[in-house]
mmCIF file as Biopython writes it, N, C-alpha, C and O atoms, coordinates in Angstrom:
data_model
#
loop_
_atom_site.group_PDB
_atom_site.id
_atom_site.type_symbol
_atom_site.label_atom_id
_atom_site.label_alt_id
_atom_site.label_comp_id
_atom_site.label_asym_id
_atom_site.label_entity_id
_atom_site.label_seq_id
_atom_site.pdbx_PDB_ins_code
_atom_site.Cartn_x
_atom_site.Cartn_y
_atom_site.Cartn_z
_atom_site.occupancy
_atom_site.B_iso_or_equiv
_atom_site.auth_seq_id
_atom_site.auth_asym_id
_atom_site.pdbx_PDB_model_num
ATOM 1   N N  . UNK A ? 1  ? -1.048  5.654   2.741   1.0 0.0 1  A 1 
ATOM 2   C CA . UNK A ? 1  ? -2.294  5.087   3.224   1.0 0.0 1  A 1 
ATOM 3   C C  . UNK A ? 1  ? -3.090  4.598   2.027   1.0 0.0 1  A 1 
ATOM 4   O O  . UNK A ? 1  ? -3.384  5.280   1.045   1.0 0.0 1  A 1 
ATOM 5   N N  . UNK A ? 2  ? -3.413  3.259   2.250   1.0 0.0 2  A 1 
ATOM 6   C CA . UNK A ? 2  ? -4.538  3.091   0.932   1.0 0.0 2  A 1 
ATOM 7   C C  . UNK A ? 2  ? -5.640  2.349   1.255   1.0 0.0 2  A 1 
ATOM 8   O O  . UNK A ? 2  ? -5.718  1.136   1.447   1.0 0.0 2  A 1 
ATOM 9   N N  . UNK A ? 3  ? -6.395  3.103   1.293   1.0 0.0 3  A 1 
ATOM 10  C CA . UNK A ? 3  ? -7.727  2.499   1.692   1.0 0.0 3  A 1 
ATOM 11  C C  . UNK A ? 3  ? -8.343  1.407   1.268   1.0 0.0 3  A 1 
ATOM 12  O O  . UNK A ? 3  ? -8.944  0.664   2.044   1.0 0.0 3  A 1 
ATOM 13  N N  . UNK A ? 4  ? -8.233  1.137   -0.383  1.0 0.0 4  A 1 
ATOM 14  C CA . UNK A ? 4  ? -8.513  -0.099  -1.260  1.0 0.0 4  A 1 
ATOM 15  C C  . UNK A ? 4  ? -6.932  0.006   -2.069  1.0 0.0 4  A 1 
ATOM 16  O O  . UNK A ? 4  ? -6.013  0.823   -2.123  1.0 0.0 4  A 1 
ATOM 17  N N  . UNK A ? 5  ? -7.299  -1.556  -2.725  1.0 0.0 5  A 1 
ATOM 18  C CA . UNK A ? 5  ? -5.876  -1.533  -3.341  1.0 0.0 5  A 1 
ATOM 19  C C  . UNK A ? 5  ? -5.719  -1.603  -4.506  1.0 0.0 5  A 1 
ATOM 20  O O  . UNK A ? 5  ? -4.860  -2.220  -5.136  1.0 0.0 5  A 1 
ATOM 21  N N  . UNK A ? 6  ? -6.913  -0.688  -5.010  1.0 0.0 6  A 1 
ATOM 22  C CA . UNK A ? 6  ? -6.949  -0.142  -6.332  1.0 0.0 6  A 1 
ATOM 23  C C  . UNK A ? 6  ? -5.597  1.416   -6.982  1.0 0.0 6  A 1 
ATOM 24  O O  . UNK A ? 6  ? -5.159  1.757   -8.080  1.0 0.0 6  A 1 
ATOM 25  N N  . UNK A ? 7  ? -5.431  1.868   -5.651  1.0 0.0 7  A 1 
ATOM 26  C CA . UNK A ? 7  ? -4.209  2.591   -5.665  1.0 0.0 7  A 1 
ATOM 27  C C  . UNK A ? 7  ? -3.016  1.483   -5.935  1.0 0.0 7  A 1 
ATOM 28  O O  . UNK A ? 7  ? -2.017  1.760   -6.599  1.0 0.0 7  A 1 
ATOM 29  N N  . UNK A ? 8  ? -3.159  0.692   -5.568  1.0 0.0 8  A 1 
ATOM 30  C CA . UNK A ? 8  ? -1.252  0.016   -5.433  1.0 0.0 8  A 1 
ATOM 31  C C  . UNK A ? 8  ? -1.558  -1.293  -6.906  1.0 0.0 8  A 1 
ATOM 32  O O  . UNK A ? 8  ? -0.777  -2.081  -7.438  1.0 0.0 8  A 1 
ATOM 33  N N  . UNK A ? 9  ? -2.648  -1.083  -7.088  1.0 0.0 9  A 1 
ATOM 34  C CA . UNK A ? 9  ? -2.498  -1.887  -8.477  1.0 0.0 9  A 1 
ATOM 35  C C  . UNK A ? 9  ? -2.074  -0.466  -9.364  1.0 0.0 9  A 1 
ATOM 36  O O  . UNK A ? 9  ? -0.923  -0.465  -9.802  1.0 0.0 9  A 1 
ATOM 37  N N  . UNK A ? 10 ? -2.688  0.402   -9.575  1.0 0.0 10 A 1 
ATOM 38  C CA . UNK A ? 10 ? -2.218  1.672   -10.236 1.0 0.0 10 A 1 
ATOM 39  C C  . UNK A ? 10 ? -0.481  1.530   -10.597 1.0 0.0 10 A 1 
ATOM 40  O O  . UNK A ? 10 ? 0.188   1.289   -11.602 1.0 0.0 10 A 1 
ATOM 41  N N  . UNK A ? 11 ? -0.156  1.895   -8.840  1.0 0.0 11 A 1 
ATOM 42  C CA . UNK A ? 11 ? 1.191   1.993   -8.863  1.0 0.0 11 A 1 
ATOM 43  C C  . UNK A ? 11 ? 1.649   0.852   -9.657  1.0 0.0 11 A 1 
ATOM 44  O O  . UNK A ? 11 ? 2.082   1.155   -10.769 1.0 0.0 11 A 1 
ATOM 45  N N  . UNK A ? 12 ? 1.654   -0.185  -9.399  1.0 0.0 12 A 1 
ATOM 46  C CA . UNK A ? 12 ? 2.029   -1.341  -10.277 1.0 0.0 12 A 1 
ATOM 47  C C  . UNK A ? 12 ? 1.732   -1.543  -11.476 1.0 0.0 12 A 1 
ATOM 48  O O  . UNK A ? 12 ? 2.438   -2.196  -12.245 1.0 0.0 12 A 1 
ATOM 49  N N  . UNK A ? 13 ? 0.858   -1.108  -11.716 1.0 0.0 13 A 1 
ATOM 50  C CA . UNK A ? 13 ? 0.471   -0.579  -13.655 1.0 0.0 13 A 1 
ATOM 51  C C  . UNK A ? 13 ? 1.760   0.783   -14.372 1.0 0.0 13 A 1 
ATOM 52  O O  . UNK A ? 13 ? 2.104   1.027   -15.528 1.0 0.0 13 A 1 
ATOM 53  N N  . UNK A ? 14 ? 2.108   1.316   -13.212 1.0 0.0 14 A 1 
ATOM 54  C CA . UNK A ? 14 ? 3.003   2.386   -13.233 1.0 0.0 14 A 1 
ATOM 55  C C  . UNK A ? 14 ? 4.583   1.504   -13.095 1.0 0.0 14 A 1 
ATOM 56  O O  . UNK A ? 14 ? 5.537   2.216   -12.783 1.0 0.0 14 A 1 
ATOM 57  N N  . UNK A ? 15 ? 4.793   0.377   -13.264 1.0 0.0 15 A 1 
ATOM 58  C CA . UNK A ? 15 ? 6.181   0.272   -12.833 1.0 0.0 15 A 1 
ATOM 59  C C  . UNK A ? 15 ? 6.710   0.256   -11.673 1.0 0.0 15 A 1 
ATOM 60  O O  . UNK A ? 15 ? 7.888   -0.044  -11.478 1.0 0.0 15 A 1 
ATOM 61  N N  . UNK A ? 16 ? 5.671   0.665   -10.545 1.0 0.0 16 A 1 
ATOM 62  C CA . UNK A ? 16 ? 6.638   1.268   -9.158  1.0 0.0 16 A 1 
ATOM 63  C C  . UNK A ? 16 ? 6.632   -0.152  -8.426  1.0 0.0 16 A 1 
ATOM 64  O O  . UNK A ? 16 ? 5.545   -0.725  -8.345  1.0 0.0 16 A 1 
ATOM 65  N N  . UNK A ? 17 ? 7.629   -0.685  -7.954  1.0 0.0 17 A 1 
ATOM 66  C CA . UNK A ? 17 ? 8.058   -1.985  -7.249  1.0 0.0 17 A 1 
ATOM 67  C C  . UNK A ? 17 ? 7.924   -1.910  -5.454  1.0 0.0 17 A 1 
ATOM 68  O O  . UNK A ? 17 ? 7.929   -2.838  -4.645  1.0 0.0 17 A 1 
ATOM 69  N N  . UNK A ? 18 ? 7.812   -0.500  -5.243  1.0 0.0 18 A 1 
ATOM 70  C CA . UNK A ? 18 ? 8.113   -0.352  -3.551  1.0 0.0 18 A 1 
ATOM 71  C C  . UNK A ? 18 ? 7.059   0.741   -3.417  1.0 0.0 18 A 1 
ATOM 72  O O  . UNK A ? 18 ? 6.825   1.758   -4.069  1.0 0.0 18 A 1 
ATOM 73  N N  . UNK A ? 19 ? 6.462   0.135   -2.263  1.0 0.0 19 A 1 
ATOM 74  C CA . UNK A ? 19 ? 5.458   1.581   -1.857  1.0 0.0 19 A 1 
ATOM 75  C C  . UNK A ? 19 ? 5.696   1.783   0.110   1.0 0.0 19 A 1 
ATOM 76  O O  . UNK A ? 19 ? 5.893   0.742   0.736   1.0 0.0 19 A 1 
ATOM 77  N N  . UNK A ? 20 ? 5.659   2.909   0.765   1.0 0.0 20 A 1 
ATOM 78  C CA . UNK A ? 20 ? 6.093   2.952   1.936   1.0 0.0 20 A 1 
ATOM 79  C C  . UNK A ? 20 ? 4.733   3.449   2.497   1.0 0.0 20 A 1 
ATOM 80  O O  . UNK A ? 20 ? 4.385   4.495   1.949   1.0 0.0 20 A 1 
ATOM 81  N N  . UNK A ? 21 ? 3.872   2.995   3.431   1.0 0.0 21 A 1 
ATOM 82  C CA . UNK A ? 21 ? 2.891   3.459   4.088   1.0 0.0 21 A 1 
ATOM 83  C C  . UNK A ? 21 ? 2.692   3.714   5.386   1.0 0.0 21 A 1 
ATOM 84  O O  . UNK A ? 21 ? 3.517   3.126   6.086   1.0 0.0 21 A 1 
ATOM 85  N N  . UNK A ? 22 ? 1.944   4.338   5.965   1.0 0.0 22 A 1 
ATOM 86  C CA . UNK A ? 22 ? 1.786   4.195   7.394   1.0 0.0 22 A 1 
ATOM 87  C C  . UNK A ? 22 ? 0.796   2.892   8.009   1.0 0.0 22 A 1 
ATOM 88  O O  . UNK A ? 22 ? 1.034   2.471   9.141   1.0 0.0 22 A 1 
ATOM 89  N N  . UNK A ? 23 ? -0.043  2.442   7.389   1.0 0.0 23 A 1 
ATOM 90  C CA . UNK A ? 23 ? -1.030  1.590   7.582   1.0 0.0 23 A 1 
ATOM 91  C C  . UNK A ? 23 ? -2.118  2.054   8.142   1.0 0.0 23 A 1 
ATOM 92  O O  . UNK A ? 23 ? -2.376  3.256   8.084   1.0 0.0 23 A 1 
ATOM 93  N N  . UNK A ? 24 ? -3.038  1.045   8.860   1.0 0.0 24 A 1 
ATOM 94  C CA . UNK A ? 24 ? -4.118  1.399   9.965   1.0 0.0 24 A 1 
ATOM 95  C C  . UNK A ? 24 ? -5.460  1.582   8.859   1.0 0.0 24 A 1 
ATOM 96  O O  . UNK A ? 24 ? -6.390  2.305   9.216   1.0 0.0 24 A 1 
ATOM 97  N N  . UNK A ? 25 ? -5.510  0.936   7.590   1.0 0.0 25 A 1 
ATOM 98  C CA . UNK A ? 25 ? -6.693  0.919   7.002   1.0 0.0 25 A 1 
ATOM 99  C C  . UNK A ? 25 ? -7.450  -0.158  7.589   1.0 0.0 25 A 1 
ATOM 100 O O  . UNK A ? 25 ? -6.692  -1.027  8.020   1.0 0.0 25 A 1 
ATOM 101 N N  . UNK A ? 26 ? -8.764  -0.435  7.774   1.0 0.0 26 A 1 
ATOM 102 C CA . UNK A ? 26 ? -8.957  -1.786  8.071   1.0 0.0 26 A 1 
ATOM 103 C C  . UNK A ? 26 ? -9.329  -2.734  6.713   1.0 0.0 26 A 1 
ATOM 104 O O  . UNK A ? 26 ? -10.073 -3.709  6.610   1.0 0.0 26 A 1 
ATOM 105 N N  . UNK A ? 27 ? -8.479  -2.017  5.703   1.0 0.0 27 A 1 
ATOM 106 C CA . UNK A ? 27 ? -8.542  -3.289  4.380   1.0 0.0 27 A 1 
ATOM 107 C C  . UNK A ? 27 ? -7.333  -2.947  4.057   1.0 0.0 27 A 1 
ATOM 108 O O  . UNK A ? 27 ? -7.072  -2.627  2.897   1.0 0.0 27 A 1 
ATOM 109 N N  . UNK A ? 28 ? -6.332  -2.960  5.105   1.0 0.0 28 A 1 
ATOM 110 C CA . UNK A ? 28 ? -4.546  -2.975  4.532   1.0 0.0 28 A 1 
ATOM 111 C C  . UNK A ? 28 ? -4.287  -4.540  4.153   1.0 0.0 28 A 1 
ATOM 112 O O  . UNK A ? 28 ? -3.206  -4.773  3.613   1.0 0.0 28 A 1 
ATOM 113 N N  . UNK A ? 29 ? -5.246  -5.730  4.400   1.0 0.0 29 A 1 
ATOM 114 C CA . UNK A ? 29 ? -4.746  -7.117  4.285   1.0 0.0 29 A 1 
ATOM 115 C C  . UNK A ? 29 ? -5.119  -7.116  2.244   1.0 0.0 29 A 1 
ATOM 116 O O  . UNK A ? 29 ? -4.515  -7.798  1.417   1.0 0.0 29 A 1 
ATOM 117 N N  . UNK A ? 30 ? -6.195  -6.185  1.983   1.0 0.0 30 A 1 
ATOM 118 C CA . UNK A ? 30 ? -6.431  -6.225  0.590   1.0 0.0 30 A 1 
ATOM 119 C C  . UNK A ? 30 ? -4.881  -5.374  0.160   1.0 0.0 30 A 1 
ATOM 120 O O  . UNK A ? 30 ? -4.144  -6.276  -0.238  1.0 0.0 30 A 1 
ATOM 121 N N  . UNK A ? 31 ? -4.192  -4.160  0.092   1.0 0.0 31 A 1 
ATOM 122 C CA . UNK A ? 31 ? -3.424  -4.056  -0.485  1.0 0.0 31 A 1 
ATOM 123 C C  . UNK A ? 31 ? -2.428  -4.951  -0.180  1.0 0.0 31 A 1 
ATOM 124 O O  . UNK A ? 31 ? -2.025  -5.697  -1.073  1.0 0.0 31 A 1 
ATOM 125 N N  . UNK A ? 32 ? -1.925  -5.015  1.006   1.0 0.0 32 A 1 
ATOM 126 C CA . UNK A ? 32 ? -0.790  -6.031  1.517   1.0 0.0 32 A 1 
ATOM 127 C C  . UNK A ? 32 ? -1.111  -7.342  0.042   1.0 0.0 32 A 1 
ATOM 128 O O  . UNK A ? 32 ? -0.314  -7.684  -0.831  1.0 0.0 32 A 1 
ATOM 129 N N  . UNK A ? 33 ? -2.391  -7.752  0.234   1.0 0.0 33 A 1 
ATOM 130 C CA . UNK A ? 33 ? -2.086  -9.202  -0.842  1.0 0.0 33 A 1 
ATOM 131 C C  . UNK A ? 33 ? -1.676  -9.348  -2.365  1.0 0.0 33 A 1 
ATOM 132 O O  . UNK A ? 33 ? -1.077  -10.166 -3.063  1.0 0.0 33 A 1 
ATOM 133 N N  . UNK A ? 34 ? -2.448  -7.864  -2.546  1.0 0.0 34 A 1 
ATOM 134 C CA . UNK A ? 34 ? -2.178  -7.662  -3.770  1.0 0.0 34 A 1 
ATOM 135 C C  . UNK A ? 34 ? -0.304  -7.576  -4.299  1.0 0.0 34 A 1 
ATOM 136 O O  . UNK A ? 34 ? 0.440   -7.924  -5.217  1.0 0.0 34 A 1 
ATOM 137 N N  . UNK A ? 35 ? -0.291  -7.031  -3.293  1.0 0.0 35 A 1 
ATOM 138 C CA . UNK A ? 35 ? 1.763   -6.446  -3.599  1.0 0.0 35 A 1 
ATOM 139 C C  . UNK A ? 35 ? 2.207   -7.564  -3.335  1.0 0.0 35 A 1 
ATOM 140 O O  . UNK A ? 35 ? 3.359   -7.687  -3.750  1.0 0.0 35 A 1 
ATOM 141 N N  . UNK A ? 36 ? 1.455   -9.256  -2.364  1.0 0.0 36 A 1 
ATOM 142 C CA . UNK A ? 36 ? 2.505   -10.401 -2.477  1.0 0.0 36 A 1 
ATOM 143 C C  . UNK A ? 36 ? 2.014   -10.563 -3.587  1.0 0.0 36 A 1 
ATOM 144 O O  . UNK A ? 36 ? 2.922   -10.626 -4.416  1.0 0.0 36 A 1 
ATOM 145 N N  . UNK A ? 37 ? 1.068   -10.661 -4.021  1.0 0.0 37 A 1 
ATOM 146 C CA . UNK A ? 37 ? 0.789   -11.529 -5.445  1.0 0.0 37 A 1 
ATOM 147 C C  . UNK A ? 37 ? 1.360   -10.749 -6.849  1.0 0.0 37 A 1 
ATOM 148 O O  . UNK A ? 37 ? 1.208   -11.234 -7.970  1.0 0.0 37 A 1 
ATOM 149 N N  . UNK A ? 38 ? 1.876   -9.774  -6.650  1.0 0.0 38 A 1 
ATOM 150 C CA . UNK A ? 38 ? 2.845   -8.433  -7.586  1.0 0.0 38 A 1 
ATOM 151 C C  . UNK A ? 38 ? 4.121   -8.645  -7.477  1.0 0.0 38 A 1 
ATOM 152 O O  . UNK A ? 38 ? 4.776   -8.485  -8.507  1.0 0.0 38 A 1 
ATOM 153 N N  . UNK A ? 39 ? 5.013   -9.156  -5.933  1.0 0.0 39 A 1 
ATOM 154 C CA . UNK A ? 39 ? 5.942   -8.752  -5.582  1.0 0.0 39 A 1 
ATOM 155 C C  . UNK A ? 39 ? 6.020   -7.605  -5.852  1.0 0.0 39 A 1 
ATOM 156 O O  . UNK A ? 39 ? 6.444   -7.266  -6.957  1.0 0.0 39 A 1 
ATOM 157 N N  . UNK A ? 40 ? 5.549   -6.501  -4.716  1.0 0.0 40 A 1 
ATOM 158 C CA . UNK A ? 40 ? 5.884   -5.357  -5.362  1.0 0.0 40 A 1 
ATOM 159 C C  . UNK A ? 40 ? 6.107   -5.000  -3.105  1.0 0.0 40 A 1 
ATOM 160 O O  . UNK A ? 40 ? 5.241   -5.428  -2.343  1.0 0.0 40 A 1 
ATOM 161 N N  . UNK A ? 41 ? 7.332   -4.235  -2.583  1.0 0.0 41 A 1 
ATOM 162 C CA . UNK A ? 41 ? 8.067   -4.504  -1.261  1.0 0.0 41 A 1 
ATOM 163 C C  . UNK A ? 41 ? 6.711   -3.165  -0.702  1.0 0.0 41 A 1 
ATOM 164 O O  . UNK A ? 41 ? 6.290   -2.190  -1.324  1.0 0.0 41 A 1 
ATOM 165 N N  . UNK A ? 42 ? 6.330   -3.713  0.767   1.0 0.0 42 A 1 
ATOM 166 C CA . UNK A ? 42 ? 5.687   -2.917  1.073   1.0 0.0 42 A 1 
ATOM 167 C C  . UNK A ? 42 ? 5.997   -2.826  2.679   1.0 0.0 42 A 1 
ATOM 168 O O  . UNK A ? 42 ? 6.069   -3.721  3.521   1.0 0.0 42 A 1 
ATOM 169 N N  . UNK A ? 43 ? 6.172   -1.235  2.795   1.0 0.0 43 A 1 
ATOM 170 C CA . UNK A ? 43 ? 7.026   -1.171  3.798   1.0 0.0 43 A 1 
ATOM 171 C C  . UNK A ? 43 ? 5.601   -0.210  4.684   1.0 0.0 43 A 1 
ATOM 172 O O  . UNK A ? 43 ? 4.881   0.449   3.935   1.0 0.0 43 A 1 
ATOM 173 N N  . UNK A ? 44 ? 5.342   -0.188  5.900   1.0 0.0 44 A 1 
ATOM 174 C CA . UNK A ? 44 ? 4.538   -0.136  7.110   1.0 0.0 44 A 1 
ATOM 175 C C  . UNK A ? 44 ? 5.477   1.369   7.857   1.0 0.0 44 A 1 
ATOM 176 O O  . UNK A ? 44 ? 6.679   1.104   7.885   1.0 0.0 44 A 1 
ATOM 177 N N  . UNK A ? 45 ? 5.287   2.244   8.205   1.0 0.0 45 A 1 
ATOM 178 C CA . UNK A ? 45 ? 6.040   2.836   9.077   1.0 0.0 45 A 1 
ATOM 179 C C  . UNK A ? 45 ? 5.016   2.869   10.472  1.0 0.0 45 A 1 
ATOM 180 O O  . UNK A ? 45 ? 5.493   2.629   11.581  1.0 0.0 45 A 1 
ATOM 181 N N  . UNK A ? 46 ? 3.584   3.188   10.286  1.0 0.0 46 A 1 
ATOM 182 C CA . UNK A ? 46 ? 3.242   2.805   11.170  1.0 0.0 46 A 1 
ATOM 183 C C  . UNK A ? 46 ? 3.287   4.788   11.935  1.0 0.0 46 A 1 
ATOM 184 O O  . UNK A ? 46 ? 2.779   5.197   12.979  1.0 0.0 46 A 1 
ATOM 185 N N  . UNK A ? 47 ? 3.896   5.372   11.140  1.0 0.0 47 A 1 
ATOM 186 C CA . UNK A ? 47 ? 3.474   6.667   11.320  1.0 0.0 47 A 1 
ATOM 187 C C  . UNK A ? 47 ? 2.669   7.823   10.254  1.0 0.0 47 A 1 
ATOM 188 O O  . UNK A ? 47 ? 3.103   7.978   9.112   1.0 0.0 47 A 1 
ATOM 189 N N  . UNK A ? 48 ? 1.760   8.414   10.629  1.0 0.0 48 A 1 
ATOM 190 C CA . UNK A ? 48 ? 0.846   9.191   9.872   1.0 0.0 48 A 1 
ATOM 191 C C  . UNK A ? 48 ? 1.422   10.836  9.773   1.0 0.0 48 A 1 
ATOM 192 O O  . UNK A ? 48 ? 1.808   11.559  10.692  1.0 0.0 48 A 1 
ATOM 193 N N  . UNK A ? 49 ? 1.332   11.093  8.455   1.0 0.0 49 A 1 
ATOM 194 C CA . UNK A ? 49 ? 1.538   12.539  8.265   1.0 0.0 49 A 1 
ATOM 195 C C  . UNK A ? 49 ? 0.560   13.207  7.978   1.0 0.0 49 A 1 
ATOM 196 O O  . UNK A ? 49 ? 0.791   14.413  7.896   1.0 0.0 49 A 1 
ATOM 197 N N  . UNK A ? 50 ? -0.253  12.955  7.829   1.0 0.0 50 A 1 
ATOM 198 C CA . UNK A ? 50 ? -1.419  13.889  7.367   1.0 0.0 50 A 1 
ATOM 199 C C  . UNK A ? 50 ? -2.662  13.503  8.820   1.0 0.0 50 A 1 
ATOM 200 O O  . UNK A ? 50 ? -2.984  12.332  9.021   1.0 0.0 50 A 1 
ATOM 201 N N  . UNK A ? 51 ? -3.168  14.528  9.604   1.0 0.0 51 A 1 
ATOM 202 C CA . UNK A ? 51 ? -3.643  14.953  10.832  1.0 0.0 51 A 1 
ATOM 203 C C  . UNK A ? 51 ? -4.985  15.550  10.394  1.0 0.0 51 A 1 
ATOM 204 O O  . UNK A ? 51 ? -4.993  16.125  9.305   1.0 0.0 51 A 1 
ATOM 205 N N  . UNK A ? 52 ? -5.774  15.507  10.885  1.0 0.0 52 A 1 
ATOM 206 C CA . UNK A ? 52 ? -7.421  16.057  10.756  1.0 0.0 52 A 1 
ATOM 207 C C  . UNK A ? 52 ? -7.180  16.741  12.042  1.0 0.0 52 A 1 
ATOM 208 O O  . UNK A ? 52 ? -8.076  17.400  12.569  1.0 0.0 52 A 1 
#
């Protein structure tokens, strides 16, 4: 989950090319753009593990 896509620039400062999320932020179109403009593969499962 990333709320801003100050996490997935991180990761990408880190080397990491693939990140797997569940989605459902309502600023997933900010990380989503960032990883096209990175190429860096971003995969949606669309299921949540962590429950309140």
């Amino acid at each position: 989950f990333f709320p801003f896509a100050d996490s997935v620039e991180i990761a990408d400062k880190a080397g990491i090319t693939a990140v797997i999320q569940p989605g459902g932020s309502v600023r997933d179109q900010d990380s989503i753009d960032y990883c096209n403009e990175h190429k860096i593969a971003m995969v949606f499962t669309g299921i949540r593990h962590f429950k309140h």
